[in-house]
N, C-alpha and C positions, 0 to 999 in steps of 0.2 A: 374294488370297494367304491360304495358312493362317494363321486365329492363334494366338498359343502364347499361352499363360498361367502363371504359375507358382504350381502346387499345394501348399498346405502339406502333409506327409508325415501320413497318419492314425499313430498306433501301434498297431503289431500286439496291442499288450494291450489297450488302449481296443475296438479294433474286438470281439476274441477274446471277448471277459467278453459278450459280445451274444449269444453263444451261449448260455449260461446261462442268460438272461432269455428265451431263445426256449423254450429246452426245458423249464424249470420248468411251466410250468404241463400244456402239452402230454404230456407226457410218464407225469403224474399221469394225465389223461384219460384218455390210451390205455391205459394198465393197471390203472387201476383201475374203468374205468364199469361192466365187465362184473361184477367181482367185488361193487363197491357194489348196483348195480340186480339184478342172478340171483341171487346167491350170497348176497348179506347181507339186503338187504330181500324179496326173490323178488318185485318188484313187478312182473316183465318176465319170462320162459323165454328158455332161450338162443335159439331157435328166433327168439324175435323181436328178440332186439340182432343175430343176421345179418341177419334182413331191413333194419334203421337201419344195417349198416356197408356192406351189400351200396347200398343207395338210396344213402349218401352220396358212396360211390364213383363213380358215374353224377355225381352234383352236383357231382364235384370235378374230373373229367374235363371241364367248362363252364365254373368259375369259375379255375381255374389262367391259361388263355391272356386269359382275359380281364384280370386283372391284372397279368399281364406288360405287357399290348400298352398297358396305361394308364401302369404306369409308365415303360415306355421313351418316350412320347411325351409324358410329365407335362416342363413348361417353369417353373421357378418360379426364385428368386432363392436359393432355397435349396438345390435341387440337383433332380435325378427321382424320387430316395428317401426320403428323407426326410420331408417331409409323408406319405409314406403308414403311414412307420412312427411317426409320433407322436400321427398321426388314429386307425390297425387298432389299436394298444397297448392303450388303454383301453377298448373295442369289446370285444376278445378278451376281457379280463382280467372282464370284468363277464359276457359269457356263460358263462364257465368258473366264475362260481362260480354262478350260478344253475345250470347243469347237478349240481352238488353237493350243490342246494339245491331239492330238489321242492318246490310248495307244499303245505302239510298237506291243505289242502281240496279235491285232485284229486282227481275222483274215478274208482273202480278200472277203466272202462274209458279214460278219457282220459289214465292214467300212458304210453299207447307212443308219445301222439300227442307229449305234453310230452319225450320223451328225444327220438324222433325228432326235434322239431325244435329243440332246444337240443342234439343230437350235431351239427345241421347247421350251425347260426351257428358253435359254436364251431370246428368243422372248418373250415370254408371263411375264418374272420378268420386264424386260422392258419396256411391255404396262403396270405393278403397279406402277414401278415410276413414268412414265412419265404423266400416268392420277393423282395420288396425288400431283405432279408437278406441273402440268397443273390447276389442280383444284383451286389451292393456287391464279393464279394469278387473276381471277376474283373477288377472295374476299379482298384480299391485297390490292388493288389498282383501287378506285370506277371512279374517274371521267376518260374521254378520255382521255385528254390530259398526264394526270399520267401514262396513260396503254400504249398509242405511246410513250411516253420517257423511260419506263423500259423496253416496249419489246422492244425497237430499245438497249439500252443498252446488255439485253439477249443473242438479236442475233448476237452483236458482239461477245461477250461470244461462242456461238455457233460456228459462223462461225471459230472462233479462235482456238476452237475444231476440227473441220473441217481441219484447214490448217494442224494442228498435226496428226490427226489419220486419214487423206486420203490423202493430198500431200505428208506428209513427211515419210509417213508410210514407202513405197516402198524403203528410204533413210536406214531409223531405221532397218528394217527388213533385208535389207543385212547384217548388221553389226549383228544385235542380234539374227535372225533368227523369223520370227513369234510369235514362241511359249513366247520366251522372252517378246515380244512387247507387247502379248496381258496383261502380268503378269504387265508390269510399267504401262498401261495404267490401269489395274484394279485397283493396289492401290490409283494412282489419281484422279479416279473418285471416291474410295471409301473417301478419306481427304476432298474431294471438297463437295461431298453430303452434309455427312456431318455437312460440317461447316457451308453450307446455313443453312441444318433443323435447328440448333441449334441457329440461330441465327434471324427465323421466328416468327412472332406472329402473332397467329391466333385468331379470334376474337371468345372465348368462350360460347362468348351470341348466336352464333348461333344452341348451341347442347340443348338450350332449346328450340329452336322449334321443331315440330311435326318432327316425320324422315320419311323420304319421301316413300312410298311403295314403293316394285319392280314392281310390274303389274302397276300401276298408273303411276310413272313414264317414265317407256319403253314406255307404251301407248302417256301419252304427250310429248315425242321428239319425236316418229314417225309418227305422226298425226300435226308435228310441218314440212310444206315444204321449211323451211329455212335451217332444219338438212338435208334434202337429197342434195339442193342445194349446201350449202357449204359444204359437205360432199361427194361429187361425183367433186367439183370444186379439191378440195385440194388433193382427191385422181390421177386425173389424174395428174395432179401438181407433187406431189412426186413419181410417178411412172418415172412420163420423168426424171426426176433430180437422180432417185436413176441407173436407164439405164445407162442414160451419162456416171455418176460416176463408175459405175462398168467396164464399155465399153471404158473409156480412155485408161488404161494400156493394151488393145487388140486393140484399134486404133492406139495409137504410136506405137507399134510392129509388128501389119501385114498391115497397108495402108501407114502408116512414115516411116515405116523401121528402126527405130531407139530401140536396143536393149537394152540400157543401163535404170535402175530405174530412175535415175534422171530427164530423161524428163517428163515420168508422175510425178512427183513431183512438177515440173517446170508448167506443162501445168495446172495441180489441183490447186497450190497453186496459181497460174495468177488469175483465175477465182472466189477460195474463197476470199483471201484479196484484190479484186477487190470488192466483197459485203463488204468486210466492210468496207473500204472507202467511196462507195456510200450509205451507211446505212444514215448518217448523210444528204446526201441530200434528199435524198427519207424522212424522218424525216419531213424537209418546206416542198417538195412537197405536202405530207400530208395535213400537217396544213394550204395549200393556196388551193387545190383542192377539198378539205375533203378523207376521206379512201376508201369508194369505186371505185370512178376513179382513184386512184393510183393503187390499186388492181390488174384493168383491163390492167391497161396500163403494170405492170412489164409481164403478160401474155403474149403479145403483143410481148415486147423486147423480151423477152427467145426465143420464137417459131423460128421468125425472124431471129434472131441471128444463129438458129443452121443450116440453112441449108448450108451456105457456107462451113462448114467443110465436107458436103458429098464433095467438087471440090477440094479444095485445099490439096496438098501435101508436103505444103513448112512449116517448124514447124513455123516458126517464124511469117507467117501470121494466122496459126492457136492458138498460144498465141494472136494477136491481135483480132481473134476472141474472144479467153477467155474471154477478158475486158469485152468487149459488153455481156455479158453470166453472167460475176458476177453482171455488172450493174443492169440487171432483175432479178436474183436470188435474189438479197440485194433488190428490191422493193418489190415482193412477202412475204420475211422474214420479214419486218420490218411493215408488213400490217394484215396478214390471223391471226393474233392470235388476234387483235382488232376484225376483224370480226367476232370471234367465240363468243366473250365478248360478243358481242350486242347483240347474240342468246341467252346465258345463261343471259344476266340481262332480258331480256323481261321474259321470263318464271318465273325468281322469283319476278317479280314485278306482272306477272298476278296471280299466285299459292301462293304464301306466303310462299315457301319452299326452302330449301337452297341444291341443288341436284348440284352443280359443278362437282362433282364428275362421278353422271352418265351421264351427259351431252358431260363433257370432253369424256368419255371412249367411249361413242355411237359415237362420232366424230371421235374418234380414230378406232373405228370399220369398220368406211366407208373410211377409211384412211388406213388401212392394205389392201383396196382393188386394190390397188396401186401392193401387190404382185401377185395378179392374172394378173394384166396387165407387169410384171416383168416377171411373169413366163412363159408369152405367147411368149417373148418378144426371151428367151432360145430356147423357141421350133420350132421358127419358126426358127431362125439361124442355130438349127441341122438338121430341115426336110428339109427345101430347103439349105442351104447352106453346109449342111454338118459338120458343128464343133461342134465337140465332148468334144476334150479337146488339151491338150498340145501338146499330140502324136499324134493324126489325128486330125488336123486341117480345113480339108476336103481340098478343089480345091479353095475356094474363100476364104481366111478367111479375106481379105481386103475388099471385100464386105458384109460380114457376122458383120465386126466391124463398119462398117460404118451405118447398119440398124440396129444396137444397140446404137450408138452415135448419128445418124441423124434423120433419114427417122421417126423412131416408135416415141422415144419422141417428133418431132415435130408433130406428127398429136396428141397425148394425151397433148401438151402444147395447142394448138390449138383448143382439147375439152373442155379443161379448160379454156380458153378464151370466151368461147362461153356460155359454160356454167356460170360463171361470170354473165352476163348481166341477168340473170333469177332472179337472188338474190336484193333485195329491201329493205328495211327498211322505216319506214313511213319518218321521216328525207328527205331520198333521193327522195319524189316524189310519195311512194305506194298508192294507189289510195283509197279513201274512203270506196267505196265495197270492196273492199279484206278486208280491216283490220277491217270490220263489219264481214264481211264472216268469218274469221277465229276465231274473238274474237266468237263466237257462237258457235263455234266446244270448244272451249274451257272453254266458260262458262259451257256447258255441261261434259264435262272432268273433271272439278271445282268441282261439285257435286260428280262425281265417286271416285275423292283422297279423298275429306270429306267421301265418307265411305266406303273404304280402312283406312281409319285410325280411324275411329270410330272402326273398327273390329279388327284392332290391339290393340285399348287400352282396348277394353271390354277382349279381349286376356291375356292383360297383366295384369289386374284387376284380373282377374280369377286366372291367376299362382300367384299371390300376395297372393291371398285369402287362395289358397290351402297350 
């Protein structure tokens, strides 16, 4: 007989504020290593932080599923997540500030081998948080309407991360220097972790089901073409947003002319607390259009939005760009993690298996592919434009910042808009044949986990026995 349990309810704000402690420190990384290591110390050319985002990329595509597949099958007293996220916290938190924190006595050929592989610890402890993270909220939180109220909660959380460790950074860092900055933000995100894990309940009864194989499962999310779709959707997504972000503090400086930190400050923080503002409307938009035409539509804004800043040269029209830019940001945000729900509940309502975890992490995987399109993004401003770094800038660097801000993220906003419409759910309209078609690939895949797991228990009978 099944047995039930009863779960104490997490709160949505306990879980939400996890967000915050996820993004802080990450978030800083990802915007700021390029501009720390090229642009400010020139201890690296851009040429060579693509070759560190391009490698990591490949290492993130290995250690993503690998993490899933441990903590869906993690059995402890405390729940499947939890130990991973109170173990990776303090991991992360100590690699990200040494990455902030070169040692003085590197020396000048050995600075790309030290970023490379302090971009890679800190990279890959961050895909373990953020998949047992991520994992958490599909089981937390069953119906729609529960999962659009927390994530829209979240992503303020986020976004509010956001305004701190990338508008105000450039503010903080004059005063404390880098190094400093990265050390307050580590301990913040290590208090906030955390005090969500600790205040999570996971629902127990799930580590008495079967634990899901590795081969079986890789196989049913790649055989699953909802995981490529939203996983090639959300990858061009955040490759255009992580551009922009990196590419403000070199469009204010060589196409603004304006030398001072505060205007990127000014011009980031416009465009974050502009999403969270509109977080709350995009929320009813939701709930009166349903999630995937909101989806499509913040795609739409962003692209849109961004091309006026390749013309204009006036700041203050370029802040009123920003609006219009956090406006689609905050739709996007408040939307693509619903859509990921709908992909992981279908799979455990056909399979009977509770794999959040490698789901999460495989989505995560097609989502790091975001820095292949990042690193192209470098190489193309150093081969035709010529920017190197701080000290040779090349002949254009007001053009070179402008096809990092403009021109590249809106054609990947624009892939991602396009790509959108390929994604279906029966809800929305999927047509009878598809969802016979594909239930058939999967009743057959049904059979293959029944014995994948038959061989693990005869497996585990046998070490019993001996």
């Amino acid at each position: 007989m099944e047995k039930t349990t009863q779960v104490k309810k997490t709160n949505p704000l306990r879980y939400a504020v996890g967000m915050f402690g996820t993004s802080i420190p990450i978030n800083m990384f990802k915007t700021f290593a390029v501009l720390f290591y090229v642009d400010q110390l020139s201890l690296i050319t851009s040429k060579q932080f693509a070759i560190i985002t391009a490698v990591y990329t490949f290492l993130d595509a290995i250690d993503n599923p690998i993490y899933g597949f441990l903590s869906d099958r993690t059995r402890t007293r405390f729940g499947r997540r939890r130990p991973w996220l109170l173990i990776g916290t303090p991991l992360l938190v100590l690699c990200f500030i040494m990455f902030f924190n070169p040692p003085a006595a590197l020396a000048p050929g050995s600075v790309f081998w030290y970023v490379l592989i302090m971009y890679m610890l800190t990279g890959t402890l961050d895909s373990l948080i953020s998949s047992n993270y991520g994992s958490l909220f599909p089981e937390l939180f069953k119906t729609e309407e529960e999962r659009a109220k927390t994530n829209a909660i979240r992503q303020v959380f986020q976004l509010i991360a956001m305004v701190i460790s990338i508008a105000l950074t450039p503010i903080i860092a004059e005063k404390l220097g880098y190094s400093k900055t990265a050390l307050v933000y580590g301990v913040l995100a290590v208090v906030v972790i955390v005090f969500m894990t600790l205040g999570t309940h996971e629902d127990l009864s799930n580590q008495d089901k079967p634990k899901p194989p590795l081969l079986g499962s890789i196989k049913a999310v790649i055989i699953n073409p909802k995981y490529w779709k939203y996983g090639f959707t959300n990858a061009a997504f955040a490759a255009s947003i992580s551009l922009v972000q990196a590419g403000i503090p070199l469009y204010i400086k060589y196409f603004l002319k304006r030398e001072d930190g505060m205007s990127s400050t000014i011009m980031l923080g416009v465009s974050i607390l502009s999403a969270i503002v509109f977080i709350p409307v995009w929320f009813k938009i939701i709930k009166k259009t349903t999630i995937m035409p909101a989806w499509r539509s913040a795609f739409a804004i962003l692209g849109v939005a961004l091309l006026p800043l390749f013309f204009t040269s006036n700041f203050v029209s370029a802040i009123c760009i920003a609006v219009v830019l956090g406006f689609g940001m905050g739709g996007v945000q408040a939307s693509m993690d619903v859509v990921a729900a709908r992909i992981i509940d279908e799979d455990s309502r056909k399979y009977g298996l509770q794999r959040e975890g490698i789901y999460s992490s495989l989505l995560g995987v097609l989502n790091k592919v975001s820095g292949l399109f990042v690193s192209a993004g470098y190489l193309i401003v150093g081969k035709f434009f010529g920017y190197e770094n701080g000290e040779n800038p090349g002949s254009a660097p007001d053009l070179a910042s402008r096809f990092l801000v403009v021109i590249f993220p809106a054609i990947l906003m624009l892939l991602a808009f396009a790509l959108s419409f390929f994604l279906k759910f029966k809800e929305d309209g999927k047509t009878q044949e598809e969802e016979i078609s594909f239930a058939d690939a999967e009743i057959s895949l049904a059979g293959e986990d029944i014995g994948f797991l038959e061989a693990e228990m005869e497996a585990e009978a046998s070490a019993e026995a001996e």
